[in-house]
C-alpha positions in Angstrom: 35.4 74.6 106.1 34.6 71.1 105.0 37.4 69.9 102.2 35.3 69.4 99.2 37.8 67.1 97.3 37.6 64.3 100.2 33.5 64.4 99.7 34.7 64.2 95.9 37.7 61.5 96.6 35.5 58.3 96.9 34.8 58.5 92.7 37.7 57.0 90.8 38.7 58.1 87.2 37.0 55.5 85.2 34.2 54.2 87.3 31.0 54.6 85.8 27.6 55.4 87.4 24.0 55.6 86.0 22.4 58.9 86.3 19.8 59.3 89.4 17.6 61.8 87.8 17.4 63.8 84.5 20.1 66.6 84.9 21.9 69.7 83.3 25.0 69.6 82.5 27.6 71.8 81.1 29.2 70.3 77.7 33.1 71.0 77.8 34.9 73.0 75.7 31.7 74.6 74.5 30.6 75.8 77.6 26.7 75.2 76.5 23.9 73.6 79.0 22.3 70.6 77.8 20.3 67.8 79.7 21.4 64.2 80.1 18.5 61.5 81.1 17.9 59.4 83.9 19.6 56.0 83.7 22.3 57.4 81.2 25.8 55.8 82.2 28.8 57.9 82.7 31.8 57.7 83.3 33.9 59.9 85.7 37.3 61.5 84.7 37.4 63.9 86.9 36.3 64.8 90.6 37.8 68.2 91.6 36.6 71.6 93.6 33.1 70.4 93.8 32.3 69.6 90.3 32.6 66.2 88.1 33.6 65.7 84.6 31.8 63.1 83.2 32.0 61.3 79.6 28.9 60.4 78.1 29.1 58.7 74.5 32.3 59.9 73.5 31.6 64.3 74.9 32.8 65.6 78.1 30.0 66.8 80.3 30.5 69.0 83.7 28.2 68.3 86.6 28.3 70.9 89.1 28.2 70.3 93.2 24.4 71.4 93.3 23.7 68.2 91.0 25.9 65.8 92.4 22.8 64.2 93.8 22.4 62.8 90.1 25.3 61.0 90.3 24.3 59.5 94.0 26.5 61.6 96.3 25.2 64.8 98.1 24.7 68.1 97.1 27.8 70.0 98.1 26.7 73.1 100.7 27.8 76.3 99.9 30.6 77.2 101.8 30.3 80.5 104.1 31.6 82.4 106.9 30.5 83.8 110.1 29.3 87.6 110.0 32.1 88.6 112.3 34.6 87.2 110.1 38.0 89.9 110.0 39.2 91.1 106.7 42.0 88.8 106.4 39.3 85.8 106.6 37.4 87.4 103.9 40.6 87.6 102.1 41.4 84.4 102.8 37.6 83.4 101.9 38.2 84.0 98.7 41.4 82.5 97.6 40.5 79.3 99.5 37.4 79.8 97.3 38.8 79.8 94.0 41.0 77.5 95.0 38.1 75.0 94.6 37.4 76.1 91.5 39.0 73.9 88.1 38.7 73.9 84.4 37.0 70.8 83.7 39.7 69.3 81.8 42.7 69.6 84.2 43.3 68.7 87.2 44.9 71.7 88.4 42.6 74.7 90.3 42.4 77.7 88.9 45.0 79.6 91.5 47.9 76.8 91.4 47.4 76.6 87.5 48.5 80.3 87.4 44.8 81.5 85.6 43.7 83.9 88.6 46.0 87.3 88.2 45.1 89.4 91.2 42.1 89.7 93.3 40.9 93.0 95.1 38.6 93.5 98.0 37.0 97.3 97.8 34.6 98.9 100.6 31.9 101.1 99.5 30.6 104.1 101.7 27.3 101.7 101.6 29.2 99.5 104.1 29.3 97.0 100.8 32.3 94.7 100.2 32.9 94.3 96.2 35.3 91.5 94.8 36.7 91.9 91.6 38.5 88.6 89.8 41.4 89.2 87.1 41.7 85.9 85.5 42.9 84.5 82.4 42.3 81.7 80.5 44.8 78.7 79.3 43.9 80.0 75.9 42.3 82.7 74.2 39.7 80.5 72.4 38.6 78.2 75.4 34.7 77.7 75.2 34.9 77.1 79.3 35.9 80.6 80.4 32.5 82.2 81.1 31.8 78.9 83.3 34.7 78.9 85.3 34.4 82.5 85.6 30.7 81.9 87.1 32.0 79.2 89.4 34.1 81.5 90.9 32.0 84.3 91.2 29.1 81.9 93.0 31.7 80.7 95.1 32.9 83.7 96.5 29.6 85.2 97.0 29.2 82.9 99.9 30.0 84.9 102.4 27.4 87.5 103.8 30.2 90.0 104.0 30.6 90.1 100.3 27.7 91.9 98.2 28.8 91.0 94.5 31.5 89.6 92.8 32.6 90.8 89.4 35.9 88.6 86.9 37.2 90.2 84.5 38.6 87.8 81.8 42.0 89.3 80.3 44.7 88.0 78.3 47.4 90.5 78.6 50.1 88.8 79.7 49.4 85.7 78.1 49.0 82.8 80.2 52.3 79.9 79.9 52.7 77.4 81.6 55.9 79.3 83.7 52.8 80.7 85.6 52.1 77.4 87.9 52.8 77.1 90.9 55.1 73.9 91.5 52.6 72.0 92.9 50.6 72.2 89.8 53.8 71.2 87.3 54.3 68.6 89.9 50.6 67.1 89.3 50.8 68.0 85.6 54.2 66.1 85.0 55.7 68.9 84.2 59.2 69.1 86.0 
């Protein structure tokens, strides 16, 4: 698998870029689709996973990796595996997978942050593989859940072995911040 962040890496925090084309994005906190026009200049704050935030007269916008060609740069490709993959690459599939997955406002993915709870893999007599997501959120209230949720789910469902994906959103135990890995206090400033 390609890394997605190096396709991601050339944009620095700050740089701003006129839009390419007309294109959805989704507004953060609120998680609600709107469209930004051609020629609007935006800035990047953050390139993560393979999604941009952007700032856009004063409201953070996401732009997801199947728009990137708005902001110049090429569609991400959906990231996949072979059909003769073993379980323990489909496991691996999917935490690598929503380990590209962020919350538009920090710079942490979803995994190292401490959000995702458990993941299980289940086989149906159908020959079907089923993923279920237990995830949390950084707070109860945060309009971005249902989006980061979908990322996940679309990211997951990239491999042929894998016939649907569903995340449950919980918030019992609460999420703190004792739940990050290391890495992500590191990266946070948080030690």
């Amino acid at each position: 698998m390609s890394n997605q962040n190096e396709h991601l890496g050339g944009l620095a925090r700050g740089q701003l870029l006129p839009l390419q084309r007309t294109v959805e994005v989704i507004s953060v906190p609120f998680g609600k689709t709107i469209s930004l026009p051609e020629d609007a200049e935006v800035s990047v704050m953050q390139a993560k996973g393979s999604s941009v935030s952007v700032a856009h007269e004063g409201r953070l916008y996401l732009v997801e990796g199947r728009n990137l060609d708005a902001l110049g740069l090429a569609a991400l490709p959906v990231q996949t595996l072979p059909e003769d993959a073993s379980e323990e690459e489909i496991e691996q599939f999917v935490w690598d997978q929503l380990r590209t997955c962020f919350d538009p406002e920090i710079p942490v993915n979803i995994v190292d942050l401490g959000l995702v709870y458990g993941c299980r893999i289940e086989h149906l007599i159908s020959g079907e593989r089923i993923v279920t997501i237990r995830m949390t959120l950084t707070a109860p209230g945060c309009g971005m859940g249902e989006v980061i949720a979908a990322d996940a789910r679309s990211k997951v469902l990239g491999a042929p072995q894998i016939s649907k994906v569903h995340t449950e959103i919980v918030f019992n135990p609460p999420w703190s911040r004792e739940m990050m890995s290391d890495e992500a206090k590191l990266e946070l400033g948080m030690f």
